[in-house]
N, C-alpha and C positions, 0 to 999 in steps of 0.2 A: 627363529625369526621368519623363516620361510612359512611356517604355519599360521600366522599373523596374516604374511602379503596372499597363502591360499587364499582363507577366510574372509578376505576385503574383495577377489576378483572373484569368490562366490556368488558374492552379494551384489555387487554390481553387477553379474552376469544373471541375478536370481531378477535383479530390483528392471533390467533391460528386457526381459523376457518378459516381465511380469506389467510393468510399467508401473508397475507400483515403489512409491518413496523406499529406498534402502535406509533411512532416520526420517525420523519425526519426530519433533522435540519441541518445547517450549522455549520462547528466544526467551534468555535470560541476560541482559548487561551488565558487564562490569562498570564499579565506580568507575576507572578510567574513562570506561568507552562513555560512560554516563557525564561525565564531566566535561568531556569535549564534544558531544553532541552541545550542552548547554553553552558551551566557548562556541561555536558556530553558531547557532541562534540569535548571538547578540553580534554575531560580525557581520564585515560590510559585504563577505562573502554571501549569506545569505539574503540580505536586503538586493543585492545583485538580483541572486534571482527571483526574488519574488517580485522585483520592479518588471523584470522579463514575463514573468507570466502574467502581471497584469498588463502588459501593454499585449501579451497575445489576447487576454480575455477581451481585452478592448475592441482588437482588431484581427478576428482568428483568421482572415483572408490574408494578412502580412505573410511573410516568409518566415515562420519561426519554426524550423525543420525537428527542433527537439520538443513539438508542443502539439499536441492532438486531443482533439476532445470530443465526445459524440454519444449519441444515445440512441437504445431501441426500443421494443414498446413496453417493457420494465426496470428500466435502469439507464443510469446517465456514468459515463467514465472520463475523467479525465488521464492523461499520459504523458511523463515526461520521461524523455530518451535520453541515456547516457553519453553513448557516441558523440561526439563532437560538439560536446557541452560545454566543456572547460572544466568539469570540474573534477573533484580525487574521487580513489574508489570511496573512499572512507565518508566524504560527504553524501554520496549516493544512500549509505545508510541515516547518517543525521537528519535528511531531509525526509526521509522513510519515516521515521521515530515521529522526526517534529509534526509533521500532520497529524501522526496520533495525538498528542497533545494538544494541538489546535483543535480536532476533534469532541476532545474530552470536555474541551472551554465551551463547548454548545449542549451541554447537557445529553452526554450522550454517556455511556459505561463501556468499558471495555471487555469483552467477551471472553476472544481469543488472541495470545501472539504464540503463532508459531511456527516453525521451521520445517519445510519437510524438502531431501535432497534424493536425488532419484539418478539415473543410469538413460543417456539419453543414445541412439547409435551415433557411432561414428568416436565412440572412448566420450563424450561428453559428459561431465558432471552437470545438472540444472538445481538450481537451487531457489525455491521461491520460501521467502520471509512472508509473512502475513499479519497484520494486524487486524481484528475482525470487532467491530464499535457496533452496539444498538442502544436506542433512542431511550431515555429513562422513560418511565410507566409512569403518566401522570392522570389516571381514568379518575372521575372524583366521584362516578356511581359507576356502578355495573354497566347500565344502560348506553353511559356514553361510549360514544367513539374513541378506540387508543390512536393518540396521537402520536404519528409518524417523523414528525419533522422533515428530515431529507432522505429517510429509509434507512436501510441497513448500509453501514458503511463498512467495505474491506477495501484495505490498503497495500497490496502487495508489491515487495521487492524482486525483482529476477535476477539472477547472476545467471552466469553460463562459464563454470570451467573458474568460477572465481570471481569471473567481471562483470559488472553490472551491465546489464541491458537494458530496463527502466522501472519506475517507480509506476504504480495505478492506481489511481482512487475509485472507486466505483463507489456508485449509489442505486441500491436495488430498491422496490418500494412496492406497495399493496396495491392494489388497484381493487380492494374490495368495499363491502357496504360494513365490514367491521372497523373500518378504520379510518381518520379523515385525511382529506387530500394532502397528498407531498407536497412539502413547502420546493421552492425553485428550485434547481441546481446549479444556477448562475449566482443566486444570494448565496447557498453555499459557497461555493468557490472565493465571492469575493470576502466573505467573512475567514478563512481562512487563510486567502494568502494578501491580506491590509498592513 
């Protein structure tokens, strides 16, 4: 057994030094976890807060301390923070998932989900989930323009030591002459959380 707990403070002292993920993995769900993301989805918990983030879309100058949104000059992110949410760790993930899903409802394919946990100082575990969405190929000659929709969409989860810290949507996007202009990311937004 002692050879096991070596093995594990290797790696986190290899993955801390290195900063590189000690796992990388493909998130995989169980039925379970899969059935009660879908039991949340239809709750009033969730309609909670998706009522909350459209009243921050409405009005991002309110006080909505868990809600941050903001873009640079290739991408738009929105950010909802755990801390003093209300809500379980266990939702933090549901609400992770269900964006992917709202995602996929806009003609988009799913790329990547995956997991990578890493060795941060100070004994910390960090664990970011990742769901990684691009726009389906809808070119109908060679010649045209591939259409972007709202960009590349990743979605990542953060834990820290276990707890969630928050969820992120970002929308990164071309800003070239092969591709046509990025639809809003305010339509997005509201097309996902209606």
């Amino acid at each position: 057994m002692k050879d096991i707990f070596d093995k594990i403070k290797s790696l986190l002292k290899s993955s801390k030094e290195s900063g590189k993920p000690f796992v990388h993995e493909m998130i995989e769900r169980s039925n379970k976890e899969t059935e009660s993301h879908i039991a949340w989805a239809e709750s009033p918990r969730k309609e909670l807060l998706f009522s909350n983030i459209k009243a921050f879309l409405e009005n991002p100058e309110a006080d909505y301390s868990n809600f941050q949104s903001f873009q640079n000059e290739r991408s738009y992110t929105f950010v909802f923070y755990f801390e003093g949410s209300g809500m379980e760790k266990t939702e933090m993930q549901y609400y992770f998932d269900h964006l992917k899903e709202r995602v996929l409802e806009l003609e988009y394919n799913l790329y990547m989900s995956d997991r990578k946990i890493k060795a941060e100082p100070g004994n910390v575990v960090k664990t970011i989930e990742r769901h990684y969405l691009k726009p389906l190929r809808k070119q109908k000659h060679h010649s045209d323009k591939a259409e972007q929709q709202y960009g590349n969409i990743a979605i990542e989860h953060h834990l820290r030591d276990d707890v969630p810290e928050f969820v992120k949507l970002n929308a990164s996007y071309y800003q070239d002459h092969l591709y046509k202009d990025v639809k809003a990311f305010p339509e997005l937004l509201k097309l996902i959380f209606k």
